[in-house]
C-alpha positions in Angstrom: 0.0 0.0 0.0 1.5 3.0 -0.9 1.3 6.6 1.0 1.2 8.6 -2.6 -1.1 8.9 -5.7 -0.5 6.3 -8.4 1.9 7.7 -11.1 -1.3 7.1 -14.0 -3.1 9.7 -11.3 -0.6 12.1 -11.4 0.1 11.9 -15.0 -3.8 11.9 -15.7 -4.2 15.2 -13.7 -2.6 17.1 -16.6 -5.2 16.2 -18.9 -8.1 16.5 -17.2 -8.8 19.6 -18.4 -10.3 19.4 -22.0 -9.5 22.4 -24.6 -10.7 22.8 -27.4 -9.5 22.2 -31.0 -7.8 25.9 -31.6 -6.1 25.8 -27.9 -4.6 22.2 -28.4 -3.2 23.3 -31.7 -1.8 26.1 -29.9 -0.1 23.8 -27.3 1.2 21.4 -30.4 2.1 24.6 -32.5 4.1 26.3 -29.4 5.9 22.6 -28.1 6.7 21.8 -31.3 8.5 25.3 -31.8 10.2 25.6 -28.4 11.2 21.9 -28.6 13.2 22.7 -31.8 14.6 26.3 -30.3 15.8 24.2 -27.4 17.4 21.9 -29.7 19.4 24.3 -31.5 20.1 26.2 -28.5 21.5 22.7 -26.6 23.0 20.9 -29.7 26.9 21.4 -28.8 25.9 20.4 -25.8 23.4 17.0 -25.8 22.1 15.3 -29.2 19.6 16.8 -30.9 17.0 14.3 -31.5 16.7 13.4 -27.4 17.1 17.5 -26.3 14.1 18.0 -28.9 11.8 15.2 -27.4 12.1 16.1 -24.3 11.6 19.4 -24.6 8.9 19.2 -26.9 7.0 16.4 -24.3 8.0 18.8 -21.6 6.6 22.1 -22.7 3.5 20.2 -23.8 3.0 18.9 -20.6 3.1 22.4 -18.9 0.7 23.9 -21.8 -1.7 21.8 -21.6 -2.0 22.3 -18.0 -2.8 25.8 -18.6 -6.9 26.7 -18.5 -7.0 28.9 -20.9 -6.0 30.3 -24.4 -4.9 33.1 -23.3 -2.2 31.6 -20.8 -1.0 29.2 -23.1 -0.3 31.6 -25.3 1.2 34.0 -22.5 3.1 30.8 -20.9 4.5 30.6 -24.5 5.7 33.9 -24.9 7.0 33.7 -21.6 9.0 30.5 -22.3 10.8 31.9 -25.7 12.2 34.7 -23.6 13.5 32.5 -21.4 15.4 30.8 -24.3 16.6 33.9 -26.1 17.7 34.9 -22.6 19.8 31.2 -22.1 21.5 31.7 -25.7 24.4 34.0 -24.5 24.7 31.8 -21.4 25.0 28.2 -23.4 27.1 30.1 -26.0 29.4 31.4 -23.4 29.1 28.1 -21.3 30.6 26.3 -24.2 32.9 28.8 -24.9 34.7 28.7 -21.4 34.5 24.5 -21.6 36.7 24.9 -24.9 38.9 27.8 -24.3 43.0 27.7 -22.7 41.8 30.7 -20.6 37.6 30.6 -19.5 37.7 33.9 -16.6 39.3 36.3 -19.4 37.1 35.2 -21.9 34.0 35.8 -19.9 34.5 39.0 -18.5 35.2 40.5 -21.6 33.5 43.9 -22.5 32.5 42.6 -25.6 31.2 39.3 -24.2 28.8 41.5 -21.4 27.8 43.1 -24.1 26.7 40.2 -26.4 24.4 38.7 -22.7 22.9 42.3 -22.2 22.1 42.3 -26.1 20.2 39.2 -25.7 18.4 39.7 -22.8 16.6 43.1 -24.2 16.0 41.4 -26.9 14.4 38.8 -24.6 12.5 41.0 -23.1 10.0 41.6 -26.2 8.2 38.4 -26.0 8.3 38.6 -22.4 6.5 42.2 -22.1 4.2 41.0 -24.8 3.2 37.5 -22.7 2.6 39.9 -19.7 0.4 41.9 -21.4 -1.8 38.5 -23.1 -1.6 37.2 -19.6 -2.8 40.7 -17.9 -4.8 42.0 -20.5 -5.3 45.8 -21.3 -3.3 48.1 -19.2 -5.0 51.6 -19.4 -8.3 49.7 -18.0 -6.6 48.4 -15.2 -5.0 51.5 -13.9 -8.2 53.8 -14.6 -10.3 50.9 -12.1 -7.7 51.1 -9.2 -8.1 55.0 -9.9 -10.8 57.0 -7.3 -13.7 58.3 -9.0 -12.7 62.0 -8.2 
Protein backbone atom coordinates (compact mmCIF):
# COMPACT_ATOMS: atom_id res chain seq x y z
CA UNK A 1 0.00 0.00 0.00
CA UNK A 2 1.54 3.04 -0.86
CA UNK A 3 1.28 6.64 1.05
CA UNK A 4 1.25 8.62 -2.59
CA UNK A 5 -1.13 8.93 -5.67
CA UNK A 6 -0.54 6.31 -8.39
CA UNK A 7 1.88 7.73 -11.11
CA UNK A 8 -1.27 7.09 -14.01
CA UNK A 9 -3.10 9.69 -11.31
CA UNK A 10 -0.60 12.08 -11.42
CA UNK A 11 0.10 11.89 -14.98
CA UNK A 12 -3.76 11.90 -15.72
CA UNK A 13 -4.25 15.22 -13.74
CA UNK A 14 -2.57 17.10 -16.62
CA UNK A 15 -5.16 16.20 -18.88
CA UNK A 16 -8.09 16.49 -17.20
CA UNK A 17 -8.83 19.57 -18.43
CA UNK A 18 -10.33 19.37 -22.03
CA UNK A 19 -9.47 22.36 -24.57
CA UNK A 20 -10.74 22.75 -27.41
CA UNK A 21 -9.49 22.21 -30.97
CA UNK A 22 -7.84 25.93 -31.59
CA UNK A 23 -6.12 25.81 -27.92
CA UNK A 24 -4.64 22.22 -28.39
CA UNK A 25 -3.18 23.26 -31.65
CA UNK A 26 -1.79 26.09 -29.88
CA UNK A 27 -0.13 23.82 -27.32
CA UNK A 28 1.19 21.37 -30.36
CA UNK A 29 2.09 24.64 -32.49
CA UNK A 30 4.12 26.33 -29.39
CA UNK A 31 5.94 22.56 -28.12
CA UNK A 32 6.66 21.84 -31.27
CA UNK A 33 8.50 25.28 -31.82
CA UNK A 34 10.22 25.62 -28.41
CA UNK A 35 11.18 21.89 -28.55
CA UNK A 36 13.19 22.73 -31.81
CA UNK A 37 14.64 26.27 -30.29
CA UNK A 38 15.75 24.23 -27.35
CA UNK A 39 17.41 21.85 -29.72
CA UNK A 40 19.36 24.32 -31.47
CA UNK A 41 20.14 26.17 -28.50
CA UNK A 42 21.53 22.69 -26.60
CA UNK A 43 22.96 20.92 -29.72
CA UNK A 44 26.86 21.44 -28.78
CA UNK A 45 25.90 20.37 -25.83
CA UNK A 46 23.35 16.95 -25.81
CA UNK A 47 22.06 15.28 -29.19
CA UNK A 48 19.57 16.77 -30.86
CA UNK A 49 16.99 14.28 -31.51
CA UNK A 50 16.67 13.42 -27.44
CA UNK A 51 17.07 17.47 -26.27
CA UNK A 52 14.13 17.96 -28.89
CA UNK A 53 11.81 15.21 -27.39
CA UNK A 54 12.07 16.13 -24.28
CA UNK A 55 11.65 19.42 -24.60
CA UNK A 56 8.91 19.16 -26.93
CA UNK A 57 6.98 16.41 -24.35
CA UNK A 58 7.98 18.78 -21.64
CA UNK A 59 6.57 22.09 -22.69
CA UNK A 60 3.48 20.21 -23.78
CA UNK A 61 2.96 18.87 -20.57
CA UNK A 62 3.05 22.43 -18.94
CA UNK A 63 0.66 23.91 -21.83
CA UNK A 64 -1.75 21.81 -21.64
CA UNK A 65 -1.97 22.31 -17.98
CA UNK A 66 -2.76 25.84 -18.61
CA UNK A 67 -6.88 26.67 -18.46
CA UNK A 68 -6.97 28.89 -20.92
CA UNK A 69 -6.02 30.29 -24.38
CA UNK A 70 -4.88 33.14 -23.28
CA UNK A 71 -2.24 31.59 -20.82
CA UNK A 72 -0.98 29.23 -23.09
CA UNK A 73 -0.30 31.63 -25.28
CA UNK A 74 1.22 34.04 -22.55
CA UNK A 75 3.11 30.84 -20.89
CA UNK A 76 4.52 30.59 -24.49
CA UNK A 77 5.68 33.91 -24.95
CA UNK A 78 7.01 33.73 -21.59
CA UNK A 79 9.02 30.49 -22.34
CA UNK A 80 10.78 31.94 -25.74
CA UNK A 81 12.16 34.74 -23.62
CA UNK A 82 13.47 32.53 -21.40
CA UNK A 83 15.36 30.82 -24.31
CA UNK A 84 16.63 33.85 -26.13
CA UNK A 85 17.73 34.92 -22.56
CA UNK A 86 19.81 31.16 -22.12
CA UNK A 87 21.46 31.68 -25.66
CA UNK A 88 24.43 33.99 -24.54
CA UNK A 89 24.66 31.82 -21.38
CA UNK A 90 25.02 28.16 -23.35
CA UNK A 91 27.13 30.08 -25.97
CA UNK A 92 29.41 31.40 -23.37
CA UNK A 93 29.13 28.12 -21.25
CA UNK A 94 30.58 26.27 -24.23
CA UNK A 95 32.90 28.85 -24.95
CA UNK A 96 34.66 28.68 -21.43
CA UNK A 97 34.52 24.46 -21.58
CA UNK A 98 36.70 24.86 -24.90
CA UNK A 99 38.87 27.79 -24.25
CA UNK A 100 42.96 27.73 -22.71
CA UNK A 101 41.78 30.74 -20.56
CA UNK A 102 37.63 30.64 -19.51
CA UNK A 103 37.73 33.88 -16.65
CA UNK A 104 39.26 36.34 -19.45
CA UNK A 105 37.14 35.17 -21.89
CA UNK A 106 33.96 35.82 -19.91
CA UNK A 107 34.46 39.02 -18.49
CA UNK A 108 35.21 40.50 -21.64
CA UNK A 109 33.50 43.88 -22.48
CA UNK A 110 32.45 42.63 -25.58
CA UNK A 111 31.20 39.33 -24.23
CA UNK A 112 28.76 41.48 -21.38
CA UNK A 113 27.76 43.08 -24.11
CA UNK A 114 26.75 40.22 -26.42
CA UNK A 115 24.42 38.69 -22.72
CA UNK A 116 22.88 42.32 -22.19
CA UNK A 117 22.12 42.26 -26.11
CA UNK A 118 20.23 39.22 -25.69
CA UNK A 119 18.40 39.67 -22.76
CA UNK A 120 16.63 43.06 -24.24
CA UNK A 121 15.96 41.40 -26.87
CA UNK A 122 14.38 38.84 -24.60
CA UNK A 123 12.48 40.97 -23.07
CA UNK A 124 9.99 41.62 -26.23
CA UNK A 125 8.20 38.40 -25.96
CA UNK A 126 8.33 38.64 -22.39
CA UNK A 127 6.46 42.20 -22.11
CA UNK A 128 4.15 41.04 -24.83
CA UNK A 129 3.20 37.54 -22.68
CA UNK A 130 2.60 39.93 -19.74
CA UNK A 131 0.41 41.92 -21.42
CA UNK A 132 -1.78 38.47 -23.06
CA UNK A 133 -1.57 37.22 -19.58
CA UNK A 134 -2.80 40.75 -17.89
CA UNK A 135 -4.84 42.02 -20.48
CA UNK A 136 -5.28 45.84 -21.32
CA UNK A 137 -3.31 48.09 -19.21
CA UNK A 138 -4.96 51.56 -19.45
CA UNK A 139 -8.31 49.66 -18.00
CA UNK A 140 -6.60 48.40 -15.16
CA UNK A 141 -4.95 51.46 -13.91
CA UNK A 142 -8.18 53.81 -14.61
CA UNK A 143 -10.31 50.88 -12.09
CA UNK A 144 -7.69 51.08 -9.25
CA UNK A 145 -8.12 55.05 -9.86
CA UNK A 146 -10.83 57.01 -7.25
CA UNK A 147 -13.72 58.32 -8.99
CA UNK A 148 -12.73 62.04 -8.23
Amino acid sequence: MSTSDAIRDRVGSLFDRSHDAVTTGLVVVFALILGAFAAWLLADVLPRTVTFVLAAVGFGALFYSRGTRRSVVAFGLYALAALVALIPVVYELVLALNVADPLAHLVSATDLLFVLLFWVVALVPALVGYRVASGPFVPRIRSRLPDR
